[in-house]
Residue frames as a rotation matrix with the C-alpha (Angstrom) as fourth column:
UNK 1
0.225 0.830 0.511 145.83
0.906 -0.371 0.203 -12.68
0.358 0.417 -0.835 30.82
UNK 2
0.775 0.143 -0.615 147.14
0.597 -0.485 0.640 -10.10
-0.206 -0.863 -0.461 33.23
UNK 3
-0.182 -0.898 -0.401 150.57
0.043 -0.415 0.909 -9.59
-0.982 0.148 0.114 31.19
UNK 4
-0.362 0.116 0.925 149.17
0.918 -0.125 0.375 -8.33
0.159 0.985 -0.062 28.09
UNK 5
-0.787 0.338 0.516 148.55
-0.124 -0.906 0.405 -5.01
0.604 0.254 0.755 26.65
UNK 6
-0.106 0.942 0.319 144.80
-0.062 -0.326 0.943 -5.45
0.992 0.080 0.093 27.45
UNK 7
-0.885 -0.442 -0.145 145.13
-0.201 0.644 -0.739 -7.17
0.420 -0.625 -0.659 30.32
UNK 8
-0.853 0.452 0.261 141.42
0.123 0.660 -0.741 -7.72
-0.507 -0.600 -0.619 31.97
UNK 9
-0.059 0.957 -0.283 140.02
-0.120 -0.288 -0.950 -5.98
-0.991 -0.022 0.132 29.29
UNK 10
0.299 0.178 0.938 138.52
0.803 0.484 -0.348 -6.59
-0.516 0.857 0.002 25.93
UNK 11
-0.661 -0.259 0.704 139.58
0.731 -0.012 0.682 -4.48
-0.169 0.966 0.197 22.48
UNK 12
-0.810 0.567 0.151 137.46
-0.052 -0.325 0.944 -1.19
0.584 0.757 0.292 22.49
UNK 13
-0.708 0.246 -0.662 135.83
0.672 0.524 -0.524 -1.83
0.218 -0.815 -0.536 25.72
UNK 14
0.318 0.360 0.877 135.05
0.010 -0.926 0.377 1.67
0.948 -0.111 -0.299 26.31
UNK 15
-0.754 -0.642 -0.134 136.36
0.052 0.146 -0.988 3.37
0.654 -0.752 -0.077 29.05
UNK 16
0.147 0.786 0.601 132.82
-0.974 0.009 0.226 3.34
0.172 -0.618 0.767 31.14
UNK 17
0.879 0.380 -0.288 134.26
-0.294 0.907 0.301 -0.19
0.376 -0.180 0.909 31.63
UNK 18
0.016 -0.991 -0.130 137.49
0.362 0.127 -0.923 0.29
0.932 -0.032 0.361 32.77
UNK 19
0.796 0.117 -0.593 138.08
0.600 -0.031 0.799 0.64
0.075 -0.993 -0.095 36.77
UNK 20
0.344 -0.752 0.563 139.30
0.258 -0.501 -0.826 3.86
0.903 0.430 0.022 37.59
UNK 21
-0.543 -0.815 -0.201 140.93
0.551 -0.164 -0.818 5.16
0.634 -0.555 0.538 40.59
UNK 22
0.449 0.802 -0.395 138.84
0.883 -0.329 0.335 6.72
0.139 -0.499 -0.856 43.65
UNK 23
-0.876 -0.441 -0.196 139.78
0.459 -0.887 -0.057 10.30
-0.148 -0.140 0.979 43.12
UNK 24
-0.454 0.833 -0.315 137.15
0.038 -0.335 -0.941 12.80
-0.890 -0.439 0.121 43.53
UNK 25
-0.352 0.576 -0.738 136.03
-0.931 -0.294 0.215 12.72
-0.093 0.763 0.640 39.82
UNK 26
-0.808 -0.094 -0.581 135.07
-0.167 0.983 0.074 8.90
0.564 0.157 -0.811 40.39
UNK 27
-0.907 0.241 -0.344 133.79
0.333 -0.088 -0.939 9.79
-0.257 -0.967 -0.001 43.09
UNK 28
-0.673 0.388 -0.630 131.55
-0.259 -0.921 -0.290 12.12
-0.693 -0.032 0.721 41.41
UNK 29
-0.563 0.386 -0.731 130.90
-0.750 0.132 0.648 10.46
0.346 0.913 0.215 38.44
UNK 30
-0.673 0.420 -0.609 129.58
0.594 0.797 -0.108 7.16
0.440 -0.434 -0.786 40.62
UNK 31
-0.659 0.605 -0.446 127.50
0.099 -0.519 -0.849 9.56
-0.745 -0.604 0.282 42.73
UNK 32
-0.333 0.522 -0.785 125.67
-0.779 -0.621 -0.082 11.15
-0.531 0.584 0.614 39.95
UNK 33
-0.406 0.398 -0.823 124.98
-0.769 0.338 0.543 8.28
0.494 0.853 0.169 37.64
UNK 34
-0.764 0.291 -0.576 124.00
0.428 0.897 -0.114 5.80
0.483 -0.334 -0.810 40.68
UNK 35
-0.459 0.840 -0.290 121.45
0.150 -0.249 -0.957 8.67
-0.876 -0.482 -0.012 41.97
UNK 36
-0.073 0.541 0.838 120.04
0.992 0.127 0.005 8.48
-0.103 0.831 -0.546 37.95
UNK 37
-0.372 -0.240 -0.897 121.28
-0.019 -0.964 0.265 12.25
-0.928 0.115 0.354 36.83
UNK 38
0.703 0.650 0.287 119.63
0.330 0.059 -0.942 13.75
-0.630 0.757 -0.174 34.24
UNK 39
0.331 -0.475 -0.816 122.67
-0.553 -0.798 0.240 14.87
-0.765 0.372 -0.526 32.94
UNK 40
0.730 0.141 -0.669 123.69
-0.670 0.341 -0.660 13.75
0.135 0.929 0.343 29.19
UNK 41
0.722 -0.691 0.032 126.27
0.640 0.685 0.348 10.71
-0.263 -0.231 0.937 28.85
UNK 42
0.316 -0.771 0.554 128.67
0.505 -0.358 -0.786 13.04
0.804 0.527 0.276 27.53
UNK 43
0.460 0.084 0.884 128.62
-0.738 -0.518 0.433 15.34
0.494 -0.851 -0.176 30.73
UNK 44
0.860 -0.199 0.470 129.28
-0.202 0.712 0.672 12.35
-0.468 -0.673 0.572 33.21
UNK 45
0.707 -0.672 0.221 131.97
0.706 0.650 -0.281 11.29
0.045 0.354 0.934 30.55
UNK 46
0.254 -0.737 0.626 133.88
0.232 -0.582 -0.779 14.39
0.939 0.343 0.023 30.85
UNK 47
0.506 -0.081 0.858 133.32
-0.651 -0.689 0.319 14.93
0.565 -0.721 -0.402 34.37
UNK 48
0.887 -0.416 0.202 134.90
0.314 0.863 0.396 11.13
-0.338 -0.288 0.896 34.84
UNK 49
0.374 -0.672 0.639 137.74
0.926 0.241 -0.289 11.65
0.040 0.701 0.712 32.66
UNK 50
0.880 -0.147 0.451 138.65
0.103 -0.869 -0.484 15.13
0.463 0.472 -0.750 33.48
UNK 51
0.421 -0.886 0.195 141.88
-0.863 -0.324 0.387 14.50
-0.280 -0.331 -0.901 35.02
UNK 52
0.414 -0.468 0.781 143.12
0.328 0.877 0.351 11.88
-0.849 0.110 0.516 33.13
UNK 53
0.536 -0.105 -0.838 145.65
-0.646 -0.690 -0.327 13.29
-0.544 0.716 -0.437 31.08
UNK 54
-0.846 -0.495 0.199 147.30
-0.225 0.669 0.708 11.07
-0.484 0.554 -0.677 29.54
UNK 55
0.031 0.710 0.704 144.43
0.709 0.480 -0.516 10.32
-0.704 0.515 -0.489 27.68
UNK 56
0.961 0.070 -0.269 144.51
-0.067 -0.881 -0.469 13.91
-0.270 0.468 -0.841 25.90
UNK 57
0.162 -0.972 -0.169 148.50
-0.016 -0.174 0.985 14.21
-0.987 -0.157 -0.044 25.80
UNK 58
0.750 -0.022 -0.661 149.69
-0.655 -0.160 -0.739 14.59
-0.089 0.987 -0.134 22.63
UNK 59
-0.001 -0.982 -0.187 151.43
-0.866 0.094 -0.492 11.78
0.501 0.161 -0.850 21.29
UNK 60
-0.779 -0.122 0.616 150.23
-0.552 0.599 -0.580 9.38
-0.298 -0.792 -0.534 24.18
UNK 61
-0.227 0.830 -0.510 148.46
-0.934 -0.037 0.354 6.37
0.275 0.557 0.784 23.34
UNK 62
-0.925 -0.379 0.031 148.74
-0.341 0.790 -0.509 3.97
0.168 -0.482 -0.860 26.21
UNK 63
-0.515 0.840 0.170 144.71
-0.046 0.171 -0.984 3.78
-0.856 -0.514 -0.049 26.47
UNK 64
-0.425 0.509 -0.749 143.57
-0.725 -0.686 -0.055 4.21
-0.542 0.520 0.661 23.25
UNK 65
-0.657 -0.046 -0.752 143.14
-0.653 0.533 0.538 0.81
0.376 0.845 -0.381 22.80
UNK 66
-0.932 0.192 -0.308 140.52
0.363 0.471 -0.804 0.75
-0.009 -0.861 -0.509 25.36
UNK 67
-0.508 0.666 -0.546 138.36
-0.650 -0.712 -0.264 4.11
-0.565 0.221 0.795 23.77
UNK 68
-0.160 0.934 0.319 135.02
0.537 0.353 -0.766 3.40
-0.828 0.049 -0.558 22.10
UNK 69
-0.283 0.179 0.942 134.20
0.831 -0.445 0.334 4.63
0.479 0.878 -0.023 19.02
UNK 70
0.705 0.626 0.333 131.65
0.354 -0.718 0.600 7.11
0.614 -0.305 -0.728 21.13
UNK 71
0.495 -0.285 -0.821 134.81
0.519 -0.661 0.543 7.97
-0.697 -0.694 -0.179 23.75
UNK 72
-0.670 -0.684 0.288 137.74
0.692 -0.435 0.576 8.51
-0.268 0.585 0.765 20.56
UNK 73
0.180 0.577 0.797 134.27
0.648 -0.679 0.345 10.94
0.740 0.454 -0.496 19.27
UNK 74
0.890 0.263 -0.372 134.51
0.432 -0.231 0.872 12.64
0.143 -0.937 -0.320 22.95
UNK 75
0.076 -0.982 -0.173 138.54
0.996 0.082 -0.025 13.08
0.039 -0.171 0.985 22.89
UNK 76
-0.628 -0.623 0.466 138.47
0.481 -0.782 -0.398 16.79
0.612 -0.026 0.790 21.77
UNK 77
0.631 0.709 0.314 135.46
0.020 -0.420 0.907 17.86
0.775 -0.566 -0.280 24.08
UNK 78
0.776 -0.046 -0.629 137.28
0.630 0.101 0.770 16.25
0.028 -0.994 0.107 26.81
UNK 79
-0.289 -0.886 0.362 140.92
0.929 -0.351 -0.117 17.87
0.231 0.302 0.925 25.60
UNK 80
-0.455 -0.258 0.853 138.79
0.363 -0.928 -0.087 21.47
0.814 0.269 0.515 25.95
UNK 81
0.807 0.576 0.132 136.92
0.046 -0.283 0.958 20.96
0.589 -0.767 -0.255 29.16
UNK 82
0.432 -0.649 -0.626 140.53
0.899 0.249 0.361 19.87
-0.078 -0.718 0.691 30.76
UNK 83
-0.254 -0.891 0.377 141.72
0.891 -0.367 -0.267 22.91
0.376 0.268 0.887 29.45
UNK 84
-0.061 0.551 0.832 139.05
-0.142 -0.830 0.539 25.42
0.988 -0.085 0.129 30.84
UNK 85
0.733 0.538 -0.417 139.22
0.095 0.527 0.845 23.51
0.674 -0.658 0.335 33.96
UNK 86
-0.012 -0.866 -0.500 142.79
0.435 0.445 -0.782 23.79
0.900 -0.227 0.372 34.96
UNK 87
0.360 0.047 -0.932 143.46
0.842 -0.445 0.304 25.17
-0.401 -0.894 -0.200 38.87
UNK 88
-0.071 -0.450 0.890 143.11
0.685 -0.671 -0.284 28.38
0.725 0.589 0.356 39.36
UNK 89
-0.739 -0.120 -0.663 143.10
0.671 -0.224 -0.707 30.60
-0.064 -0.967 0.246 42.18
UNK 90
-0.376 0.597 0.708 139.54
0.124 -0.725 0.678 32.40
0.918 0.343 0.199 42.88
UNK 91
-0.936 0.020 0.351 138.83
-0.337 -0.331 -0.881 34.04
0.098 -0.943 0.317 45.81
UNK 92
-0.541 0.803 -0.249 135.63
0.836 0.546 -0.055 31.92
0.092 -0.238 -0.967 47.82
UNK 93
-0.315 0.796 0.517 132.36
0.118 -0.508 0.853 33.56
0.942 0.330 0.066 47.60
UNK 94
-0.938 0.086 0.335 130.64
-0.344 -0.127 -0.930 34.80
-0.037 -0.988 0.149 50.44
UNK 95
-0.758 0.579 -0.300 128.01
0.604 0.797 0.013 32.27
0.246 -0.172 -0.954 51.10
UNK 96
-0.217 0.838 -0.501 125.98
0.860 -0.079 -0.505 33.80
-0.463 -0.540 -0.703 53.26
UNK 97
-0.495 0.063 -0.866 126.02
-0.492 -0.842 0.220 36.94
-0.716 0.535 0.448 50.59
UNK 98
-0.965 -0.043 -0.258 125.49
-0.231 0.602 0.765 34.40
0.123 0.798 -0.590 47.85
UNK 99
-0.784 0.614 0.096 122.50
0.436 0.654 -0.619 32.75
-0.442 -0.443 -0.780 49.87
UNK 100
0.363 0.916 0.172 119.29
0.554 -0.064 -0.830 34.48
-0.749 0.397 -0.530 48.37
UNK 101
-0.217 -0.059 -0.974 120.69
-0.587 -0.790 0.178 35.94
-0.780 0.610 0.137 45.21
UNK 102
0.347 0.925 -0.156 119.92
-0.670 0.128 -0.732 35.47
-0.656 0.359 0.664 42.05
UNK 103
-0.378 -0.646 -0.663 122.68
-0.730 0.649 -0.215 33.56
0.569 0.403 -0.717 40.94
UNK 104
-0.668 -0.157 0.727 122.09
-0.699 0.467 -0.541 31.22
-0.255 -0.870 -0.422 44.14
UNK 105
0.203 0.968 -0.151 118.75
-0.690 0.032 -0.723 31.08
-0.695 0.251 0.674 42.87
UNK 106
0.093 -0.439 -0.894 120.37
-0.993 0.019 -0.113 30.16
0.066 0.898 -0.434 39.50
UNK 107
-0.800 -0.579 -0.159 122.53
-0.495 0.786 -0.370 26.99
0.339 -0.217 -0.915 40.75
UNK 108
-0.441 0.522 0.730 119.92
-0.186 0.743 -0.643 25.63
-0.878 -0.419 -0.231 43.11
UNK 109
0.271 0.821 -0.502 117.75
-0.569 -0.284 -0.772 25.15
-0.777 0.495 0.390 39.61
UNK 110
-0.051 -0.540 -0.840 120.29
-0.835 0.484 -0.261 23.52
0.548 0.689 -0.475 37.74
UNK 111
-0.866 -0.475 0.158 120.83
-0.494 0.758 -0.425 21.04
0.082 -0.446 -0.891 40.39
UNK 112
-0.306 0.850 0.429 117.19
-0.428 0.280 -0.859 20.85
-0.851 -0.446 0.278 40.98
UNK 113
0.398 0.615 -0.681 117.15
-0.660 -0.324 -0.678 20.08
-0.638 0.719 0.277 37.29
UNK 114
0.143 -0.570 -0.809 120.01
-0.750 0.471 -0.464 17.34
0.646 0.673 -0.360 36.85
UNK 115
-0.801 -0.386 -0.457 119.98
0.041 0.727 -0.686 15.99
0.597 -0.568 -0.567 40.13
UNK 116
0.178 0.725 0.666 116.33
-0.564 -0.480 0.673 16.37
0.807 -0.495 0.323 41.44
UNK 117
0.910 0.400 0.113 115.39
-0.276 0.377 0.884 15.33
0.311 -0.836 0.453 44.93
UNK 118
0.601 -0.485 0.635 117.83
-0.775 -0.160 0.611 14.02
-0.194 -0.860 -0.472 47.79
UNK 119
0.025 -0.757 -0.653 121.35
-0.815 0.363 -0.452 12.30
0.579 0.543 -0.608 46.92
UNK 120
0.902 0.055 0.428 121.77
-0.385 0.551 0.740 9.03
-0.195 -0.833 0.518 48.30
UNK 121
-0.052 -0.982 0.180 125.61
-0.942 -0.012 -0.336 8.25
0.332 -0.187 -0.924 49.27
């Protein structure tokens, strides 16, 4: 069962069933969807999947027999969030400048608005 293409998994599984690596988008995505984020399934998929390239690559299709209808629908979202995402070098805000402005203001709202009340880790 283990030496096959699929190997523990089924045809089409989707990849919300597939066991990924503990890098910090795992990390993230488990955090958020085990404190019940309001944030759409698409969100959470992209923020899971945003450094898996090989999934995007052109040409590569070592996983694609694992995608869900609903991820292969997801493919170019994710293809343009990796691309807005890539490292880049931006100089760190000054916090304690940051701290009562209205951006600050901004962020705490969003969070207060996808992730309400106190994370449990």
């Amino acid at each position: 069962m283990l030496n096959t293409l699929l190997g523990i998994y089924k045809p089409r599984c989707g990849l919300q069933h597939v066991f990924m690596s503990w890098g910090a988008p795992e990390f993230l995505y488990l955090v958020l969807s085990l404190n019940l984020t309001r944030l759409p399934p698409e969100a959470l998929f992209l923020l899971r999947n945003q450094k898996f390239l090989t999934l995007t690559k052109t040409g590569s299709s070592g996983y694609h027999h694992l995608l869900s209808p609903e991820d292969e629908a997801l493919l170019p979202l994710l293809k343009d969030f990796q691309r807005i995402i890539m490292y880049r070098r931006v100089p760190i805000p000054d916090h304690a400048r940051l701290k009562d402005s209205d951006l600050h203001r901004y962020y705490e709202g969003l969070i207060e608005k996808y992730v309400p009340g106190v994370l449990l880790w």
